[in-house]
LUMFILUM-662008 format. One record per residue (C-alpha): residue in one letter; x, y negated, z. Coordinates in steps of 0.05 Angstrom, whole numbers, padded with zeros to 5 digits, always signed. Layout:
REM LUMFILUM-662008
aXYZ/...
//
This chain:
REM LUMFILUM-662008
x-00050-00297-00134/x-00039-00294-00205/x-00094-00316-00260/x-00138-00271-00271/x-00112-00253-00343/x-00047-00234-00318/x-00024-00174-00280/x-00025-00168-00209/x+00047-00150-00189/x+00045-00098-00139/x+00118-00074-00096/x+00114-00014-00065/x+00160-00004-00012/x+00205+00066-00010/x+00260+00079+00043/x+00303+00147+00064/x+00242+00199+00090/x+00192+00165+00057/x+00127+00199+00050/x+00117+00218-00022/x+00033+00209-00029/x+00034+00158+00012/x+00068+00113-00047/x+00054+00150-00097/x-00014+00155-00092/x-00025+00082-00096/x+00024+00074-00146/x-00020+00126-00186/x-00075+00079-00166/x-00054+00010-00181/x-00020+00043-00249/x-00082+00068-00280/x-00137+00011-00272/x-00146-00023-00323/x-00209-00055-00364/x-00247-00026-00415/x-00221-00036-00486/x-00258-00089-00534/x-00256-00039-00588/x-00265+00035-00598/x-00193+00039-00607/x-00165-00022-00581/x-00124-00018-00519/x-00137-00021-00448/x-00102-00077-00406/x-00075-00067-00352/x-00094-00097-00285/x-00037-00091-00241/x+00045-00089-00258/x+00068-00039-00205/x+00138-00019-00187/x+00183+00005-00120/x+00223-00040-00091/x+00272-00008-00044/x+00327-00041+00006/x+00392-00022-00039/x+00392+00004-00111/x+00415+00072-00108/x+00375+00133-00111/x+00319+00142-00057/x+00311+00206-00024/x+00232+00216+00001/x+00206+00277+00040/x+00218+00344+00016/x+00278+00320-00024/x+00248+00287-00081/x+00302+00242-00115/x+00272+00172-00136/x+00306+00108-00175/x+00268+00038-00145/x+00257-00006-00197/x+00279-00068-00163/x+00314-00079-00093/x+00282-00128-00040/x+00323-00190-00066/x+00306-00174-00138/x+00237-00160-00153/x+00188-00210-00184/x+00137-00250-00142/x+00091-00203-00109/x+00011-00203-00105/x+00005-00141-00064/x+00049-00104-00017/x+00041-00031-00003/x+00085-00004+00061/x+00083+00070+00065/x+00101+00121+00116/x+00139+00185+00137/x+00185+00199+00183/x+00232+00141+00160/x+00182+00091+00181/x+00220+00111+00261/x+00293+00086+00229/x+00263+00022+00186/x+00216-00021+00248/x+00281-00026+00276/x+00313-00050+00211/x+00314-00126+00208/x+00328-00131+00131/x+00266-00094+00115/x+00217-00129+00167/x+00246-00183+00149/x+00225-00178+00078/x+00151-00152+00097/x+00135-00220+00141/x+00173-00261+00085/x+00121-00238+00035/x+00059-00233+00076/x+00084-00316+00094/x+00087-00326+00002/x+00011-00303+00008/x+00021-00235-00013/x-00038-00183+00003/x-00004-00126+00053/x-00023-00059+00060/x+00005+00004+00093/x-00013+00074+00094/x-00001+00123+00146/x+00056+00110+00190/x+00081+00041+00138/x+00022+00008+00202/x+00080+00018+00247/x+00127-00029+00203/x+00077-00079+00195/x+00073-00079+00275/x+00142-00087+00275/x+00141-00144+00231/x+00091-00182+00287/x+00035-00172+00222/x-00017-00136+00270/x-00019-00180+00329/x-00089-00187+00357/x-00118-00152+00290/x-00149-00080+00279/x-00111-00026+00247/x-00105+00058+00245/x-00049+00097+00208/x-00037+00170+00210/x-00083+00210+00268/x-00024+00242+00293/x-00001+00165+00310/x-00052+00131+00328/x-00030+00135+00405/x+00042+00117+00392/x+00013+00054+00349/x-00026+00044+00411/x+00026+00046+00459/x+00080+00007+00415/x+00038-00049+00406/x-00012-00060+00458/x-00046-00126+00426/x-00076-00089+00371/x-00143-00051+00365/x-00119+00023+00338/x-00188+00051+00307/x-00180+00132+00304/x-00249+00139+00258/x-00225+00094+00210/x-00197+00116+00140/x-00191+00042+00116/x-00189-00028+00155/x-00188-00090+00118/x-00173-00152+00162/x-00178-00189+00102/x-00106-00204+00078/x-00081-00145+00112/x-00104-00080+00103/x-00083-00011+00143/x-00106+00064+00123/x-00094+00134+00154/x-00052+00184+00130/x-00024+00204+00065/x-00082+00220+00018/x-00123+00154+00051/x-00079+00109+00005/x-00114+00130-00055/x-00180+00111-00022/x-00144+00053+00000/x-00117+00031-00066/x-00182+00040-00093/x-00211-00005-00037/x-00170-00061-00065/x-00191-00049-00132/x-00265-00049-00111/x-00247-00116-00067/x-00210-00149-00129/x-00243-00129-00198/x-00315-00099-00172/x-00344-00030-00167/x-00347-00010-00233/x-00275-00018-00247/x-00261+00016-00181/x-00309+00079-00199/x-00268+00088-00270/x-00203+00084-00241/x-00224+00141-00187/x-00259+00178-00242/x-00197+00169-00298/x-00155+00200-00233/x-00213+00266-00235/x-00208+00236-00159/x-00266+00258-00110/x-00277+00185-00087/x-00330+00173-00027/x-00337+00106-00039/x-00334+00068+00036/x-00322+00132+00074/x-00283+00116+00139/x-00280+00026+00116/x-00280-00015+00169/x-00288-00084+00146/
//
């Protein structure tokens, strides 16, 4: 990890179909904590550098047509800290793309802290990141997770499962809580509660964390 007075870098994966909460909602996270300022008007730094990282440059196009420029491509981004793999309906072309899994177990191996939200728990499967460890993702999915890879434990009451350097949420919305989780886990519970609260986001702190 980095020192603790830099910036965590955070890359946040985004592919073709890509879920729109489900990264941005992190992102929204990760963009927005920060410590309080020394001074009345001094400024507030910034705990995590966060950006997309995406498989080719050109333009992403997520759910529901939104048009989105990654910031860096998989062979261009800065040393990561923290992974976040979304989902969406792309997640059913992308675990059977090598380049990307490739690039999820290559920075899970540098020492990188991996998440995924929603159906992103299917890539990480695909990448061989959830053998023998808990997990959930979307409740529509939790079956097919099941089925697809027998040798993990799918909870279906869980909104959040930490296995410690890998971390899996349900759907959409539960990346906030998620994101929030690994504030909590990283900078402490006061931090957490002022990102959540500079969000106006209802947060029920542990609700659904499986630890």
């Amino acid at each position: 990890m980095t020192s603790s007075t830099a910036p965590r870098t955070v890359g946040i994966l985004i592919f073709p179909d890509v879920e729109i909460l489900d990264f941005c909602g992190p992102f929204e996270v990760f963009a927005s904590a920060t410590l309080p300022p020394q001074t009345e008007d001094g400024p507030e730094p910034q705990l995590f550098a966060v950006f997309t990282v995406a498989e080719r440059t050109e333009v992403v196009t997520c759910r529901g047509g939104l048009l989105v420029q990654p910031n860096h491509t998989l062979g261009s981004h800065p040393p990561l800290d923290l992974t976040v793999v979304p989902g969406g309906y792309g997640t059913r072309r992308e675990q059977e793309n090598p380049v990307v899994l490739d690039w999820i177990k290559r920075q899970r191996s540098s020492g990188a802290l991996t998440t995924s939200v929603c159906t992103g728990a299917f890539l990480l499967g695909a990448a061989g990141l959830l053998d023998g460890l808990r997990a959930t993702t979307h409740w529509a999915t939790i079956d097919g997770l099941r089925a697809r890879h027998p040798s993990t434990k799918v909870l279906a009451d869980s909104r959040i499962v930490d296995e410690g350097e890998i971390i899996t949420s349900a759907g959409v919305s539960a990346g906030i809580d998620m994101a929030l989780h690994v504030v909590r886990r990283l900078h402490g519970d006061d931090i957490a509660r002022r990102t959540a609260r500079d969000m106006e986001y209802d947060w029920r702190e542990g609700d659904g964390v499986m630890g």
